[in-house]
TORBA-597234 format. One record per residue (C-alpha): residue number from 1; residue in one letter; x, y, z; chain. Coordinates in pm, 1 decimal. Layout:
N
  nr rest       px       py       pz kette
 NUM    a        X        Y        Z     A
...
//
This chain:
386
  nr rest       px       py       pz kette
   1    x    483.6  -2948.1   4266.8     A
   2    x    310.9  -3095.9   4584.4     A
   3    x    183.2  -2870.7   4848.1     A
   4    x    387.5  -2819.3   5164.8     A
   5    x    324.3  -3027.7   5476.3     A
   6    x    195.9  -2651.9   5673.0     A
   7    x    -34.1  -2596.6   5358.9     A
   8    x   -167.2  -2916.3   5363.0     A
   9    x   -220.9  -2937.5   5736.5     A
  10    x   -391.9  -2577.2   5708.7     A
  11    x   -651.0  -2701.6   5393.4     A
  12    x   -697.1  -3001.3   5650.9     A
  13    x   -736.2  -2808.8   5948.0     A
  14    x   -942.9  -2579.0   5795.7     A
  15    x  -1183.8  -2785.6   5658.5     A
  16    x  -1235.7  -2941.2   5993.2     A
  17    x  -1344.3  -2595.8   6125.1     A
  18    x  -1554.2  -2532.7   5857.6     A
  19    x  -1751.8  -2841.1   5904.1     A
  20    x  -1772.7  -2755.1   6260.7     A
  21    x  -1837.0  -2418.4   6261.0     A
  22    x  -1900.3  -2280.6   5930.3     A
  23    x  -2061.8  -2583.5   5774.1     A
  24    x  -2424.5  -2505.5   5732.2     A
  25    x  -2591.8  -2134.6   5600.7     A
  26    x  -2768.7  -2117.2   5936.4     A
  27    x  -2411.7  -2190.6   6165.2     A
  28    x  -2244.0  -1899.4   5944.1     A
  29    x  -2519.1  -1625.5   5940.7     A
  30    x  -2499.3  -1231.1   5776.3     A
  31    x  -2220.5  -1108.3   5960.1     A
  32    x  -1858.1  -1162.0   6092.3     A
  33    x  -1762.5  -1576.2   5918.2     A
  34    x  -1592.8  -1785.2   6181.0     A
  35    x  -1353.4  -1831.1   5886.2     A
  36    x  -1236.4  -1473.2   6032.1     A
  37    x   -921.4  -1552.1   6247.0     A
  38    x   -888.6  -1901.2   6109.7     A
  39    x   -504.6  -1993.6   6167.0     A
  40    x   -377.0  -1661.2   6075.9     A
  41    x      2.6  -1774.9   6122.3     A
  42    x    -32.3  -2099.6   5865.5     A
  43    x   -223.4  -1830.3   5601.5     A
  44    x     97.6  -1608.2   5592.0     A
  45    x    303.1  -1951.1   5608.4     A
  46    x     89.8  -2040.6   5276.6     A
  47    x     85.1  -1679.5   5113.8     A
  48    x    454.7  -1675.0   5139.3     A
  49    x    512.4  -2025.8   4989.7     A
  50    x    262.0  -1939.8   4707.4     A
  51    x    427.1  -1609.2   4628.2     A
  52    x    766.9  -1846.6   4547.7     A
  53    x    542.6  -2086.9   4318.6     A
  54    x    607.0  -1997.7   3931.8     A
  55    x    596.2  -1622.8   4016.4     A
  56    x    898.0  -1440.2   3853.2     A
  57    x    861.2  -1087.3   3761.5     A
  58    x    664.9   -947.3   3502.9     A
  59    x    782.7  -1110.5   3172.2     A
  60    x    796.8   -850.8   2902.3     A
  61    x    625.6  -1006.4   2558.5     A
  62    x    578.7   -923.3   2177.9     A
  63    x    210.3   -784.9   2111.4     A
  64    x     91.3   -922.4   1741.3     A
  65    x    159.2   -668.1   1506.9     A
  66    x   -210.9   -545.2   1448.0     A
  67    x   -255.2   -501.8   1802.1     A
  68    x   -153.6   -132.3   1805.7     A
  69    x   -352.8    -16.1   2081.7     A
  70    x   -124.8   -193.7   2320.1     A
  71    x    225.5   -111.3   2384.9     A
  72    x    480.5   -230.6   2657.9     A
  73    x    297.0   -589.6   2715.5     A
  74    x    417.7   -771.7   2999.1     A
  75    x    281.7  -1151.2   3152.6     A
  76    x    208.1  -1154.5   3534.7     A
  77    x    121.9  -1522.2   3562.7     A
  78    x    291.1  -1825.8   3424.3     A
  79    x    108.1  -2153.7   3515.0     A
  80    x   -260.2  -2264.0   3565.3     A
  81    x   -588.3  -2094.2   3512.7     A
  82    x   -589.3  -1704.1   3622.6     A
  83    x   -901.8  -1463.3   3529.9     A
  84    x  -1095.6  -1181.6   3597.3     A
  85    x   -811.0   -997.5   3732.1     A
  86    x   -936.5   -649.7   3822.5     A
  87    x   -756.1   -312.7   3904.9     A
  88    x   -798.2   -145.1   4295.9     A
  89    x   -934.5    172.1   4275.2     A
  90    x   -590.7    326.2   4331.0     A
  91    x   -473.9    165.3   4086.7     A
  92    x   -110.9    -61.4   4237.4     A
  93    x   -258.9   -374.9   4281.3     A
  94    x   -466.9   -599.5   4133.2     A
  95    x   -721.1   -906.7   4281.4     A
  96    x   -797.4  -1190.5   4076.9     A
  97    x   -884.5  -1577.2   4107.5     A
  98    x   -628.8  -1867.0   4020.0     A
  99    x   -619.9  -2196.5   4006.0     A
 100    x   -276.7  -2331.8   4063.4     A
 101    x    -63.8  -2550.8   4244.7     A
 102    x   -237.6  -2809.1   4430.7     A
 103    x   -569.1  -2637.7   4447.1     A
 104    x   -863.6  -2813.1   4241.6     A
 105    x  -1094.1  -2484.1   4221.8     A
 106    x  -1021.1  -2122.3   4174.9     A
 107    x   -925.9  -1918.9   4480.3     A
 108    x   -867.0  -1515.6   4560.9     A
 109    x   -507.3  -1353.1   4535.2     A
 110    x   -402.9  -1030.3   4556.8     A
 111    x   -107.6   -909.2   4330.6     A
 112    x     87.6   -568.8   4387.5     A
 113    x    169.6   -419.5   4085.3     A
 114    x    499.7   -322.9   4166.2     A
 115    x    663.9   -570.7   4348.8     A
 116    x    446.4   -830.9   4161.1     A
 117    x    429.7  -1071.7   4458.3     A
 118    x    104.0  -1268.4   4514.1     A
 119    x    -80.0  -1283.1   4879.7     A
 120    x   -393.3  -1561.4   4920.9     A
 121    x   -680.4  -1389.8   5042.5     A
 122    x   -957.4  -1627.6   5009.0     A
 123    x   -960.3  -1940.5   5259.1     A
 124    x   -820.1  -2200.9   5047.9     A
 125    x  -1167.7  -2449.9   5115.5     A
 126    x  -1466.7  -2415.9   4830.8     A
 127    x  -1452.3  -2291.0   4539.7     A
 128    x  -1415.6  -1880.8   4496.9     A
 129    x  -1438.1  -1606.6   4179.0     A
 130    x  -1458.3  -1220.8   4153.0     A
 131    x  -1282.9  -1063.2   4354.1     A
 132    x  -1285.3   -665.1   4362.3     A
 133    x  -1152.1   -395.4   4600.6     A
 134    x  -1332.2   -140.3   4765.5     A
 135    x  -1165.9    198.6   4735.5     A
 136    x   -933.5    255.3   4947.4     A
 137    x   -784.4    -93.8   4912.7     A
 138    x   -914.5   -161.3   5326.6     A
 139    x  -1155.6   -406.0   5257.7     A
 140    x  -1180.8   -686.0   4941.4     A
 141    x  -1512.4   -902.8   4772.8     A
 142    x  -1543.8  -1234.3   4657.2     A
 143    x  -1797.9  -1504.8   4602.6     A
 144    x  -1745.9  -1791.1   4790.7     A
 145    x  -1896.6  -2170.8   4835.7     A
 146    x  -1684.9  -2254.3   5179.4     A
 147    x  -2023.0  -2216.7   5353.6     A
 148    x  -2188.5  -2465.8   5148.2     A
 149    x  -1916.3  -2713.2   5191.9     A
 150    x  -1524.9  -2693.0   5235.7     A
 151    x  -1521.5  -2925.5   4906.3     A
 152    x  -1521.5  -2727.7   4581.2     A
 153    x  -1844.6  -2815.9   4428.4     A
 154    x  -1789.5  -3062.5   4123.7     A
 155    x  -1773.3  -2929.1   3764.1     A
 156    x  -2041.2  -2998.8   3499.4     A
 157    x  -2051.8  -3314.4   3308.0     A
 158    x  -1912.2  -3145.6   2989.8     A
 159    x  -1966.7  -3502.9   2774.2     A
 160    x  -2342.2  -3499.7   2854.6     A
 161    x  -2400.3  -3146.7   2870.3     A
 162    x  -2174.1  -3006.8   2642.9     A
 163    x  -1990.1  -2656.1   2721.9     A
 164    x  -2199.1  -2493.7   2963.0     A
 165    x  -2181.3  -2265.0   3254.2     A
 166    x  -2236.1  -2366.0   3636.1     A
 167    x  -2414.4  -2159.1   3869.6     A
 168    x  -2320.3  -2341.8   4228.0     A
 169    x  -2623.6  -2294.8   4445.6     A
 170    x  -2337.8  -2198.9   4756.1     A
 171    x  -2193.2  -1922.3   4622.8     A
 172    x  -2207.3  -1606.0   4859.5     A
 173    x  -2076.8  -1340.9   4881.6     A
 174    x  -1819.6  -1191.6   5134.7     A
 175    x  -1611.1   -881.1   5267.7     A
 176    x  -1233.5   -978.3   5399.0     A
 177    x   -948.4   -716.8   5547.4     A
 178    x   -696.3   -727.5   5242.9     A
 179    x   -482.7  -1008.5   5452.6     A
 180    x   -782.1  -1196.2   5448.7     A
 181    x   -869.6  -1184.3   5803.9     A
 182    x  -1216.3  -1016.0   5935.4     A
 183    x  -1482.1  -1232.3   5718.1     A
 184    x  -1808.9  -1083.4   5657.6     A
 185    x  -2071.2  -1272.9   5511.5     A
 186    x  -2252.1  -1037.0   5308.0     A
 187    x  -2608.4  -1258.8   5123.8     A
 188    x  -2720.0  -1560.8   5255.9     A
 189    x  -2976.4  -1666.3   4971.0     A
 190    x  -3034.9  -1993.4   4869.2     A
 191    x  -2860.1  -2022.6   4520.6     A
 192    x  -2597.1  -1838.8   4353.1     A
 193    x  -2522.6  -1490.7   4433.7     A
 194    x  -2190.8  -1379.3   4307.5     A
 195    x  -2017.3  -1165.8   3984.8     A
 196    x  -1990.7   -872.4   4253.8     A
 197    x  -1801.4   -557.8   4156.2     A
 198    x  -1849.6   -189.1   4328.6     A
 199    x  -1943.7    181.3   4243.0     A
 200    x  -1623.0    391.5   4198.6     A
 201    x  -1817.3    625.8   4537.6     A
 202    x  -1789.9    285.2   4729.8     A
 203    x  -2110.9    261.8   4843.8     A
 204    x  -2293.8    -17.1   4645.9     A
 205    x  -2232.7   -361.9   4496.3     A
 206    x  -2401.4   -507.1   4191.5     A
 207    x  -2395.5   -863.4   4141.7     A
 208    x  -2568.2  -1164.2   3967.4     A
 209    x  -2816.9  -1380.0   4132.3     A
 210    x  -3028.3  -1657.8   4170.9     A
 211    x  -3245.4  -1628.3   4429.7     A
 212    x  -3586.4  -1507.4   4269.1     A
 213    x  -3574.0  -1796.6   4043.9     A
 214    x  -3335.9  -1676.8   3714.0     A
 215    x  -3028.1  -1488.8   3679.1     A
 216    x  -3084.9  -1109.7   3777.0     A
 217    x  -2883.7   -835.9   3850.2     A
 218    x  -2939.2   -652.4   4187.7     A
 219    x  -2726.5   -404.9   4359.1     A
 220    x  -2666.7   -356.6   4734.2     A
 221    x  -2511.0   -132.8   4993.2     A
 222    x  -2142.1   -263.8   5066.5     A
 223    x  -2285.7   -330.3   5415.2     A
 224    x  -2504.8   -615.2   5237.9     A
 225    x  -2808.6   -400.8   5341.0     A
 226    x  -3042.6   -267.6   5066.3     A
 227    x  -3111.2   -515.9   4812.6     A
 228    x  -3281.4   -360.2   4505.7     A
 229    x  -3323.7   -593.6   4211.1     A
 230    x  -3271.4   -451.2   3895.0     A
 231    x  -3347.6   -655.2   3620.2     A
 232    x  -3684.8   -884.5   3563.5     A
 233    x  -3653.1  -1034.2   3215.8     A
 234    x  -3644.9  -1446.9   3166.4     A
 235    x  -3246.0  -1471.4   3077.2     A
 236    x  -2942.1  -1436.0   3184.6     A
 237    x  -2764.4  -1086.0   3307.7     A
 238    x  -2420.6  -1078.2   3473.7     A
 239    x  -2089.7   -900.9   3450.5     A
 240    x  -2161.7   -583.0   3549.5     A
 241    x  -1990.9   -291.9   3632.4     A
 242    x  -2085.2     69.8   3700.1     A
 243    x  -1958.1    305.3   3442.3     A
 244    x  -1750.4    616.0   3567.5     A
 245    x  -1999.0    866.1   3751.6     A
 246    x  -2148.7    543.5   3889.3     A
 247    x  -2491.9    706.0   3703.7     A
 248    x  -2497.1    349.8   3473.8     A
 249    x  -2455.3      8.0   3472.5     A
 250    x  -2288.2   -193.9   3199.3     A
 251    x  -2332.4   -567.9   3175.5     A
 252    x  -2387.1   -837.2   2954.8     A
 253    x  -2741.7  -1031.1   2860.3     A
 254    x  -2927.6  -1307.3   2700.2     A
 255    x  -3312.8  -1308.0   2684.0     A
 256    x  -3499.5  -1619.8   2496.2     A
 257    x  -3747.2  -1493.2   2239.9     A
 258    x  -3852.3  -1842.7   2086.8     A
 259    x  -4038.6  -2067.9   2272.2     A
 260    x  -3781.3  -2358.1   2241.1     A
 261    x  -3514.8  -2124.8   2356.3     A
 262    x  -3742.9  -2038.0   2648.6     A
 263    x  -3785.7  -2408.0   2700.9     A
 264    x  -3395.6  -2461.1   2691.5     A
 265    x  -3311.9  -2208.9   2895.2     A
 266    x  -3547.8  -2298.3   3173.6     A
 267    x  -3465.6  -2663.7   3153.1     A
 268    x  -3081.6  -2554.7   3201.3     A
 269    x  -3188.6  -2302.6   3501.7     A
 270    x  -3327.1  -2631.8   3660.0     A
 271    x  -2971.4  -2810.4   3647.4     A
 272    x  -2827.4  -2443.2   3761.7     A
 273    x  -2666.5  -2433.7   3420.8     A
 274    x  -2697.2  -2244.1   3120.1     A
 275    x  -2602.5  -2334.1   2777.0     A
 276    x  -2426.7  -1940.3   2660.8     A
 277    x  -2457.0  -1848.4   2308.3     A
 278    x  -2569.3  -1548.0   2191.4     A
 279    x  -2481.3  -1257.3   2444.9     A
 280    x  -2565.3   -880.6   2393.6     A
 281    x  -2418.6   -574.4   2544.8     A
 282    x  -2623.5   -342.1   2790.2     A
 283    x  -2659.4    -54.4   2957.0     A
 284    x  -2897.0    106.4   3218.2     A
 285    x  -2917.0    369.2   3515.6     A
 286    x  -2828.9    249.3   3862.1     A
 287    x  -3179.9    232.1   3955.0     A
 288    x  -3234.5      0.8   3663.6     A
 289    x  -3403.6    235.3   3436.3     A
 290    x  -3395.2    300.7   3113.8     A
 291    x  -3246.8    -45.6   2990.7     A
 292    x  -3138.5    -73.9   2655.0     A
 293    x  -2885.3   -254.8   2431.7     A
 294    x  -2602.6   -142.7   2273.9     A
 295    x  -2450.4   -400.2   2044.9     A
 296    x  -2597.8   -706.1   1937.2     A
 297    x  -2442.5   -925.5   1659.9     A
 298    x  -2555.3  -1270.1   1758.5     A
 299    x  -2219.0  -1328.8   1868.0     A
 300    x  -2095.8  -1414.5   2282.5     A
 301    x  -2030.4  -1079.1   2321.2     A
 302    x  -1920.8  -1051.9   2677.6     A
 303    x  -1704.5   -904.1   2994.2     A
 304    x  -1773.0   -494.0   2881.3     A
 305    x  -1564.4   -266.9   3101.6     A
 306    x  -1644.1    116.4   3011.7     A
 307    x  -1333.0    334.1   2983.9     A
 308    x  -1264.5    622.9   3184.5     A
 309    x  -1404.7    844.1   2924.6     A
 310    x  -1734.8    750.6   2964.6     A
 311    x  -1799.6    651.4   2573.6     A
 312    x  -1624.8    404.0   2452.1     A
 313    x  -1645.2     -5.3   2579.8     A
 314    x  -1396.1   -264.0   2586.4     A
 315    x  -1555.2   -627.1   2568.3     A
 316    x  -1472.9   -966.3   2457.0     A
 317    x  -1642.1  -1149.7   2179.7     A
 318    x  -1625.2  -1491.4   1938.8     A
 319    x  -1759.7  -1245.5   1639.3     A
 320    x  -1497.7  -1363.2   1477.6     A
 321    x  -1515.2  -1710.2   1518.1     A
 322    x  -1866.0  -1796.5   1655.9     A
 323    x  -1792.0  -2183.5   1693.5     A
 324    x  -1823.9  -2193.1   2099.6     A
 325    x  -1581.7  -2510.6   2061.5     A
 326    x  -1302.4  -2353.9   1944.3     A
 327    x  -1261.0  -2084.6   2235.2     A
 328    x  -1124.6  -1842.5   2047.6     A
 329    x  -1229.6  -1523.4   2160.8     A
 330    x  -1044.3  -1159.5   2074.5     A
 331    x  -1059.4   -820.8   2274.9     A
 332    x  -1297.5   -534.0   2115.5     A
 333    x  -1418.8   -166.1   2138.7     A
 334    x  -1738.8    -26.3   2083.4     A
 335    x  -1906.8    324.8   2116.0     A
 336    x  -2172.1    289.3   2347.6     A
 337    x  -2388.6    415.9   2062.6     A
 338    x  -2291.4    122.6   1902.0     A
 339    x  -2081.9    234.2   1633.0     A
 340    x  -1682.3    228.6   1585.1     A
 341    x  -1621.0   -136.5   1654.7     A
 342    x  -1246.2   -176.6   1649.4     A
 343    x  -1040.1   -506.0   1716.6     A
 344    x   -794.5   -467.5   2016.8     A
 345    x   -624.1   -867.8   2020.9     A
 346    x   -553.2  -1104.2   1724.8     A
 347    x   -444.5  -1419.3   1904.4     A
 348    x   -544.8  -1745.3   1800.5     A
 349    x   -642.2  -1845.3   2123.4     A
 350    x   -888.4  -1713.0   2402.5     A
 351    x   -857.7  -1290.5   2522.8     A
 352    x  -1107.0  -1232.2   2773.5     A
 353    x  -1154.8  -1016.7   3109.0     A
 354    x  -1028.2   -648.5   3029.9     A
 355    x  -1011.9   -363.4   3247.5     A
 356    x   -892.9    -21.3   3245.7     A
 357    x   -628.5     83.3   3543.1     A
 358    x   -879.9    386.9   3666.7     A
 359    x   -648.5    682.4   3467.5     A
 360    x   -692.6    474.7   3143.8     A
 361    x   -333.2    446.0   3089.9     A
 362    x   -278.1     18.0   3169.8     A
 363    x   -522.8   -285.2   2996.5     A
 364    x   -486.3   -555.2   3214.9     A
 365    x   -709.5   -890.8   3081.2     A
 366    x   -652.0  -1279.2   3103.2     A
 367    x   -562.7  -1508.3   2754.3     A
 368    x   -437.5  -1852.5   2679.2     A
 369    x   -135.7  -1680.0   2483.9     A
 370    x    257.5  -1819.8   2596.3     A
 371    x     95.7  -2055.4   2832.2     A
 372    x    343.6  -2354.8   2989.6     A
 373    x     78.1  -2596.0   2929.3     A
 374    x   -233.9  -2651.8   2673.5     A
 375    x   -518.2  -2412.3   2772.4     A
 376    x   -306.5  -2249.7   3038.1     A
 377    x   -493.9  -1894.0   3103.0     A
 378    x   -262.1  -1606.7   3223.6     A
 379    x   -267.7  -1257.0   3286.9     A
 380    x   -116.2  -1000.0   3119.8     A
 381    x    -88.7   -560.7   3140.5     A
 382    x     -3.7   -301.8   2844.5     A
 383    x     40.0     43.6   2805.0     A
 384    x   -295.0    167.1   2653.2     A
 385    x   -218.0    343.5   2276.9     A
 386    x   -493.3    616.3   2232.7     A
//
C-alpha cells in the first residue's frame, strides 16, 4: 500500500524543516525541538490514515497448549515489525514502535486499549524506539535520530558483520504531549543515548548510553536534569526498568572476562556495534549499589520486566535454543533469587518484550507468531494465569 499524497507531502515537508531548523545538535539544543508544532493538521491527517492501515480489532488467538499461564490471547497488530510495546501507568493504553506501511525505520504509536486505534506520535523523519509514558499519560519518551538527520540511519552490513546490534550515534532522547506536539529534547550527547523507561513515582528516567565511551546505564530527572551514571564495568547494560517501589533497577548485562572477548567487544564499540551473545540478568538499587546478578546460564537472556509482586521476573531467553541464527527465543520466569525458572511461551518462532499491565492481571509482549509475512513481528495481550 503506497502512502497518501498528504503523508508523503508531510515526510517531505518535514524533512525540509528539519534540515533547516532541526538539522544539526547545536540548531536543536536541550529544550523545546522546533519539531514541536511541525504541521499539526497533516499529523492528525496521517494518524487517522494510519489508524485505517491493517488495524482491525483485537484478533482473539489459540495459546499453545503448555502455555498455561496465559489465557484469553488476543493479536493487536497484523503487518510489519512492532516491539517493545509497553503499558501506561494507568494501564488503557499502550506505546510502542512499528515499522509499517511505507516507513523504512521504526517510529512511535500510541494504541488505546479499548478502542484499539493507533495515533503516530513520533515525527515520521529518523529512525525512533522505546517509547514509555509518564504517569499520568500527559507527557510520552522516545529515542530519536531526527536531529542527527531526517534520514533513518542505515542498518548494519549483516553479510560482513554477521547479526549484530547498532547503536546510532544520533539517538536522543525526547519528551512529546501524547498528540505528539510540545517536543522536548531531553540529552544532547554525542552517541547513543536511548532504552529510556521511568520510575512508577515519575520522577526519574534510566536509560542506556554511550557517551563516556561504552554502554552504561544512567538515570535522570524527567526534566533531563541530574545525570547520575550508574554502572562502570567494560560491557554492555541496557533494558532497564525500575522494579515496583522504584528502590531497584532490573536490566540486562554482558561484561568480557577473556581478553579476546575484551578485544571483540571493544573493536565492535568502535563500529558502534556489538556482537550479543551471552546476556545475564541484574539487579541493583537506584543509586547503583549493591549490583549483583541473578541468573546467568550463558544463554541471551534478555528484556526482564519485574512483576507487581516484587519477586518474581519475566524475561526472554534462547536457553532453549542458543543458536543466535535461528531467532527463536521463548518467554520465561525467574525468582529474583534465581530459582523457579518456569517456561511461559512454546512457539517456534521469536517471543520477546513482556510487560505486566501495572495490577498484574494482562502480559502484553511482541512475537513472530500468525504473522502475514515471513518474520513479521506483532503484538499480542493475555489474561495472566497465577
Amino acid at each position: 500500500m503506497r502512502l497518501p499524497a498528504s503523508h508523503a507531502a508531510l515526510l517531505l515537508t518535514a524533512a525540509a524543516f528539519a534540515v533547516a531548523g532541526c538539522g544539526a545538535s547545536n540548531e536543536c539544543p536541550l529544550g523545546p525541538c522546533p519539531l514541536s508544532e511541525l504541521h499539526a493538521a497533516d499529523r492528525a491527517a496521517a494518524t487517522a490514515w494510519m489508524a485505517k492501515y491493517d488495524q482491525g480489532p483485537a484478533k482473539p488467538i489459540e495459546a499453545h497448549a503448555q502455555e498455561r499461564r496465559l489465557r484469553n490471547v488476543r493479536q493487536l497488530t497484523f503487518s510489519g515489525q512492532n516491539a517493545e510495546c509497553y503499558f501506561s501507568f494507568e494501564g488503557d493504553q499502550f506505546i510502542f514502535q512499528s515499522t509499517r506501511a511505507d516507513f523504512v525505520a521504526d517510529q512511535i504509536f500510541t494504541m488505546d486499549l479499548a478502542a484499539g486505534s493507533l495515533r503516530l506520535v513520533s515525527s515520521g523523519l529518523g529512525k525512533t524506539t522505546c517509547g514509555y509514558f509518564l504517569p499520568g499519560a500527559k507527557r510520552i519518551l522516545y529515542a530519536s535520530t531526527h536531529v542527527a538527520s531526517p534520514t533513518p540511519p542505515a542498518p548494519p552490513d549483516y553479510q560482513k558483520y554477521g547479526y549484530v546490534w547498532k547503536f546510532n550515534d544520533g539517538f536522543d532522547i525526547f519528551a512529546a504531549d501524547p498528540d505528539g506536539r510540545r517536543v522536548e529534547r531531553l540529552t544532547a550527547t554525542p552517541g547513543y543515548d536511548a532504552e529510556c523507561t521511568v520510575s512508577n513515582d515519575g520522577e526519574w528516567i534510566v536509560f542506556t548510553s554511550m557517551r563516556d565511551g561504552d554502554l552504561d546505564l544512567y538515570k535522570m530527572r524527567v526534566d533531563g536534569s541530574d545525570v547520575t551514571r550508574l554502572t562502570h564495568e567494560l560491557g554492555y547494560d541496557g533494558g532497564a526498568f525500575f522494579t515496583p517501589g522504584d528502590r531497584q533497577i532490573v536490566y540486562r548485562g554482558f561484561t568480557p572476562t577473556t581478553p579476546e572477548d575484551v578485544g571483540a567487544y571493544r573493536e565492535m564499540m568502535e563500529l558502534g556495534m556489538w556482537r550479543p551473545g551471552p546476556l545475564e540478568l541484574r539487579i541493583m538499587d537506584a543509586d547503583g549499589g549493591n549490583k549483583r546478578t541473578f541468573f546467568s546460564n550463558g544463554a541471551s537472556n534478555w528484556a526482564p520486566f519485574m512483576l507487581p509482586d516484587g519477586k518474581r521476573v519475566i524475561f526472554s531467553s534462547n536457553l532453549h535454543d542458543p543458536n543466535p541464527k535461528n531467532r527463536n527465543f521463548d518467554l520465561y520466569m525467574v525468582n529474583v533469587d534465581g530459582s523457579g525458572l518456569e517456561r511461559i511461551t512454546f512457539d517456534e518462532q521469536f517471543d520477546g518484550f513482556p510487560m505486566f499491565s501495572p495490577d498484574g492481571k494482562h502480559l502484553v509482549w511482541a512475537a513472530n507468531r500468525h504473522g502475514s509475512a515471513p518474520r513479521d513481528t506483532n503484538l499480542f495481550l493475555a489474561d495472566w494465569v497465577e
